[in-house]
N, C-alpha and C positions, 0 to 999 in steps of 0.2 A: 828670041822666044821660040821663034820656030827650032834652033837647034837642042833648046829643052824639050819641049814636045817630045821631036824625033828621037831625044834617048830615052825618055819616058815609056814610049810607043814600043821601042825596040830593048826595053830593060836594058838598056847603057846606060843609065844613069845612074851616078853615087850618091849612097844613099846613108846621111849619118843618122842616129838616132843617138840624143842627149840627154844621156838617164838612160839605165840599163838594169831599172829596180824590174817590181812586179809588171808595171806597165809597158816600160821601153823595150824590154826583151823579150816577152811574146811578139812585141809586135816587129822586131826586127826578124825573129825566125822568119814571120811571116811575109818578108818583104824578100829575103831569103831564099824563099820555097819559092816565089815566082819569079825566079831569075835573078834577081838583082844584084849590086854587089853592097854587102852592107858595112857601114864600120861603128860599132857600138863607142859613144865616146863616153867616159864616167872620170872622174875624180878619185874614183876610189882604185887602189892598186889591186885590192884583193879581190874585185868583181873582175879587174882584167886579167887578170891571174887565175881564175877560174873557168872564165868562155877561152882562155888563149887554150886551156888544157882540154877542153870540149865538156868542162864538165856544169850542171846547172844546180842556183842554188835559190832558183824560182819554184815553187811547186808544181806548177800549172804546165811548165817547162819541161819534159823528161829530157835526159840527160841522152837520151836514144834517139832522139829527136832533134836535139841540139849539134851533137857532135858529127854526123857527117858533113854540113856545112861548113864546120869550123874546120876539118880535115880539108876539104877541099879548096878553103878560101876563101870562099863566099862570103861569110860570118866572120869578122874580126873586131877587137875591140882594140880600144887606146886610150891613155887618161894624157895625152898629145892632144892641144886645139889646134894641130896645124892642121888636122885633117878635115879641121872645115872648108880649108882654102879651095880643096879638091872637090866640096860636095856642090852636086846637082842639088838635092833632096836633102833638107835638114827639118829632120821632127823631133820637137823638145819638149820631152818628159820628164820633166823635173819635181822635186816635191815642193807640195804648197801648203805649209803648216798655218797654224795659228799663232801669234805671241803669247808673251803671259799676259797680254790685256783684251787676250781674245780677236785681235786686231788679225787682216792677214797678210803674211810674210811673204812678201815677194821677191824676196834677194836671190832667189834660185833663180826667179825667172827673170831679172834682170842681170846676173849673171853671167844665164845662156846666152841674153842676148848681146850684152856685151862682147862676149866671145863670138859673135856669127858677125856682129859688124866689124870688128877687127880683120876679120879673112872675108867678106861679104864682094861678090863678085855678080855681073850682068850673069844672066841666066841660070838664079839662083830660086829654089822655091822654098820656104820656110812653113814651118805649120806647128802652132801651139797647141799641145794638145793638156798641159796640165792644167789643174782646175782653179778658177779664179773667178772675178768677179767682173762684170758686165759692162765694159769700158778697156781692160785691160788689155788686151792685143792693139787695138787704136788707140789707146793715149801713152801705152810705155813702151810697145815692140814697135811700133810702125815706126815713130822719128827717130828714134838709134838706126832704122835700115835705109832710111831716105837721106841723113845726113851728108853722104856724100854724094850729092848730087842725083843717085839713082832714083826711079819713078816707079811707084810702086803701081802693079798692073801693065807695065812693060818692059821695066828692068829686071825688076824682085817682086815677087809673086810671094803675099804674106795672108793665112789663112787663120783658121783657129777651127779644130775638132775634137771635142770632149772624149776622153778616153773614156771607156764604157766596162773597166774591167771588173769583172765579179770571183772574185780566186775563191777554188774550190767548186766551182759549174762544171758539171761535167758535159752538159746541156750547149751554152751559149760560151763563145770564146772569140779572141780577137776576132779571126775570118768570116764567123759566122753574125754576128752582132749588127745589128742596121748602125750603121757611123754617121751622125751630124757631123757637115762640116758649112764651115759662112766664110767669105771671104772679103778681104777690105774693099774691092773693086769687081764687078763682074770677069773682068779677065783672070784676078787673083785665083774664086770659086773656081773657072774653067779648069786652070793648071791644075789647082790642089786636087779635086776630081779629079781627072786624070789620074795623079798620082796616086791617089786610093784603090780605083777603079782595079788598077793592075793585082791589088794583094787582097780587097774587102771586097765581100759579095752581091752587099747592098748601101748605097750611101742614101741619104737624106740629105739634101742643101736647103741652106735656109737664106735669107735676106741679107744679113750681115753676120760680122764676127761676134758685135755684143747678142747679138738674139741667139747665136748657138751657144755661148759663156753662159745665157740665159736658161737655154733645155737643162744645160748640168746641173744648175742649181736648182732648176723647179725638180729635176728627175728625183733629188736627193732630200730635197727641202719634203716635196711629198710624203717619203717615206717617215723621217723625223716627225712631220706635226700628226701624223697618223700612229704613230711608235705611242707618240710624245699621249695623244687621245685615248691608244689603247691602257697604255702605262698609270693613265689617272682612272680609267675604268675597272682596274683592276682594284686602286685604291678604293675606289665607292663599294665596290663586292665586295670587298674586306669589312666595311664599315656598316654593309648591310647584312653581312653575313649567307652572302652567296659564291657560288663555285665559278669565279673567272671564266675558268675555259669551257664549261659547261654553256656559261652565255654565249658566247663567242662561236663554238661548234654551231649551236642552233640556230646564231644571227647567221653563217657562215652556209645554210642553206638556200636563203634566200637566192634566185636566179637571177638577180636583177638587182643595182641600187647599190648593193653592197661588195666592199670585198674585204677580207677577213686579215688584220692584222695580230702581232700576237705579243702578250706582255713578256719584260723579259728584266734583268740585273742592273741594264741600263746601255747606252750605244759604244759601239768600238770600231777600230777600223779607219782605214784611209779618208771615207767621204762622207758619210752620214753625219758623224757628230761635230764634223770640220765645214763642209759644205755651205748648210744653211746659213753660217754666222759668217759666211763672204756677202752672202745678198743682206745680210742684218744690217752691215756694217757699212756697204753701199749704200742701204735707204735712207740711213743716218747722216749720212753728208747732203743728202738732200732733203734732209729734213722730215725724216718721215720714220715711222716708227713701225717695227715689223712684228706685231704683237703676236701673231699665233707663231713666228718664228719663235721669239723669244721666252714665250712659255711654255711650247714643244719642250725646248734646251733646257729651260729652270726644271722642268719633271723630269725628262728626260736621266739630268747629271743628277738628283736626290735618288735614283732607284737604288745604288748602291748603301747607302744609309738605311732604305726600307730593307732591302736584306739583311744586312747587318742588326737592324733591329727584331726583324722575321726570328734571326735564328737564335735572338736573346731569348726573347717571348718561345720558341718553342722549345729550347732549353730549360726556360725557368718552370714549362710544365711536368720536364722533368724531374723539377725538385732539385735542377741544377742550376749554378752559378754561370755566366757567359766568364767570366773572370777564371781561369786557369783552368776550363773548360779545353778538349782536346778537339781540333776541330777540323777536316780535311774539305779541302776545295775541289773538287773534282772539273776538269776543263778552264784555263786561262787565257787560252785563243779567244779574241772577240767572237768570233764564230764558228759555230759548226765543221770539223776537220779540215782547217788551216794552223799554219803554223807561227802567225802573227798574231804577236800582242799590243799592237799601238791604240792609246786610249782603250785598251778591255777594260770594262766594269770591275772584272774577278782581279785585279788589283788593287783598286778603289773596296773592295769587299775585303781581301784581305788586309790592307790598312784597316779598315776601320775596327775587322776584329780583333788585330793583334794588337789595336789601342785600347781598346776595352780590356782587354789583360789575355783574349785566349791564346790557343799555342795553338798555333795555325799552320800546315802544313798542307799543299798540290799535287793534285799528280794531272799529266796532263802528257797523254804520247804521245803528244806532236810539239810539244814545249818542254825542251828537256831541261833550260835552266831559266830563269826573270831575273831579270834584271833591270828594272825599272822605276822610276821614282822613287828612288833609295830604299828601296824591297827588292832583296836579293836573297834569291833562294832556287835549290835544285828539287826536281821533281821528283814524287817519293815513289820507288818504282814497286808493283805489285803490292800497293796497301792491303793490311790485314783490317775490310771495313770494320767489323766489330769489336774494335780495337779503340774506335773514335766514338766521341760522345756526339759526333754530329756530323753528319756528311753533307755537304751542300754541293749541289747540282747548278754549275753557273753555264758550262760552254757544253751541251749533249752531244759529243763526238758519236762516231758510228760504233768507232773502235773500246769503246764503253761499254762492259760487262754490268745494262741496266741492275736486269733482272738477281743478277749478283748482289748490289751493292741495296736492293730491299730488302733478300732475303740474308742478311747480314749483319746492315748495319744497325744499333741502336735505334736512329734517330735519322731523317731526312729532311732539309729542306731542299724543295725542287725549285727552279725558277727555269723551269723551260716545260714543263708539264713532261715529260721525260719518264716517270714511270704510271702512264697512262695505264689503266689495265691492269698494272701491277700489285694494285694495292691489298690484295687477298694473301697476297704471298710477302709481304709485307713482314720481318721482323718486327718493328717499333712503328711507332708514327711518322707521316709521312705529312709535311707543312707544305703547301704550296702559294704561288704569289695569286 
């Protein structure tokens, strides 16, 4: 242990990270920039095909940033598990989906871990960083690493730290970001610290591994039953006939007590609409039922549908039919100026209106093609808005010519509150959620 330390201390230590998506490769830059020697391990040919040439195809990532490292050596990548045999340091960022029974998939992270006990050697440190559920680093990563007789907290040093990433922040990023990390043993915590200490500015340790698996979920779960609260608030305004975001502004001055969430199409992205239903599913083995989880989720995944219906209703005061009705999507990103569509609402919207019968067409320039739950379509570049019987506002990019697309189009539905202000300069009507 002391000769881990000592490379730890002295940035000798090898350092693999497994997964080389959004999450695993900022934070190998980062291990990177402080010395270390890093080796990005991925599966995929065409991610090592891309860091081999220095070039990035993370956002968050620039390619100007990436590529001296890789010039130099530092930064390397391989879809080779030998090169675990050589690691001091293995951080495994792998993706952790849902099934189609909502169930969650762990095959990634039992995988990695397969692969790290195969080459698994005395003065090894480990550390799980992709998201899962509350039990997971102690009951499936720890006896794959102890199998061969090693001891965990003296042999192999096994850890678990929720990755914290928010793409698109220009604000908070890997180095900067406070990192929970738990570790299976007091000595485990010691090592892993350490090992952060060197690339992150600020760590948080907590008690064990399930309590930090625990922050991920509460961090995420939070935001979903709070989404999931504003999302049915919005339905009561509708039903009472008041302005949404006009509530929300005025609850949103309050100093105290409150803080302001905001309605929207419905949830997307890596951990929001994935997250929660890891703790649901855990309670549910012990019997216990996660009720504000579970009806955050049920509103939550219907918001697509209220759009969908939003922009029947504001058609049909047109005197028009949603049925061969022309109709453009504007933004497909789950969120605001990223270039990821996993789980976006704005495909869930477009299904539903291209089932009603309209002729539905995106534009989105940061998503130049979808390809997604058998909706496959290219983005329509520079729309003529007044061209469309209906513009729907799903994902409010920056690079979105609002003020354009009111003084233009027909007909608006907003679902991000997006042309706030606008409304005087407004060609047609403008529906909001």
């Amino acid at each position: 242990m002391t000769s881990l330390v000592d490379k730890i201390v002295h940035h000798d230590a090898e350092v693999v990270v497994m997964g080389i998506g959004y999450v695993g490769l900022p934070l190998a830059l980062e291990f990177a920039r402080a010395g270390f020697h890093v080796t990005g391990y991925d599966p995929s040919r065409e991610k090592v095909a891309e860091i081999t040439a220095g070039r990035s195809y993370v956002k968050d990532v620039p390619a100007a940033a990436l590529a001296p490292f890789v010039k130099e050596g530092r930064l390397t990548a391989t879809t080779d598990a030998a090169c675990l045999a050589q690691a001091d340091a293995v951080i495994v960022c792998v993706p952790t989906p849902l099934n189609k029974t909502k169930d969650p998939d762990v095959s990634h992270i039992l995988a990695a871990t397969d692969a790290i006990a195969a080459h698994l050697h005395a003065g090894m440190v480990v550390v799980l960083e992709s998201t899962t559920y509350p039990g997971t680093t102690r009951e499936i990563v720890a006896p794959k690493l102890t199998t061969g007789g090693l001891e965990l907290g003296k042999d192999v040093f096994l850890a678990f730290s929720p990755e914290r990433v928010d793409p698109g922040n220009a604000q908070w990023a890997t180095k900067n970001t406070p990192k929970v990390i738990g570790g299976t043993t007091p000595e485990c915590l010691r090592v892993a610290k350490l090992l952060y200490q060197q690339a992150i500015d600020r760590l948080v340790p907590v008690s064990s591994t399930d309590a930090a698996e625990m922050v991920k979920l509460l961090e995420n779960t939070f935001r979903a039953v709070n989404i999931g609260l504003v999302n049915e608030v919005a339905l009561m305004c509708e039903k009472l006939g008041l302005d949404t975001w006009e509530v929300i502004e005025a609850a949103g001055t309050k100093p105290f007590g409150f803080m302001p969430f905001y309605p929207g199409p419905g949830l997307g992205g890596h951990c929001i609409p994935i997250d929660p239903l890891y703790l649901s599913w855990k309670l549910r083995s012990l019997k216990y039922t996660a009720r504000f989880v579970e009806l955050a989720d049920e509103i939550n995944r219907g918001m697509p549908e209220v759009v969908a219906r939003l922009v029947a209703e504001a058609l049909n005061g047109q005197k028009k039919a949603v049925n061969g009705a022309r109709v453009l999507v504007l933004g497909v990103a789950y969120k605001r100026d990223v270039d990821d569509v996993r789980e976006s609402p704005a495909i869930d919207v477009m299904t539903l209106l291209l089932a009603r019968g309209a002729v539905v067409e995106y534009h989105d320039p940061h998503v130049p093609r979808v390809s997604e739950h058998g909706l496959e379509m290219a983005s329509t570049p520079e729309p003529d808005y007044g061209a469309y019987d209906c513009v729907v506002i799903v994902t409010d990019h920056r690079a979105l010519d609002i003020e354009r697309v009111v003084r233009e189009a027909k007909l608006v539905v907003d679902t991000r509150n997006a042309t706030r202000g606008l409304e005087s300069r407004a060609r047609g009507p403008i529906h909001k959620l």
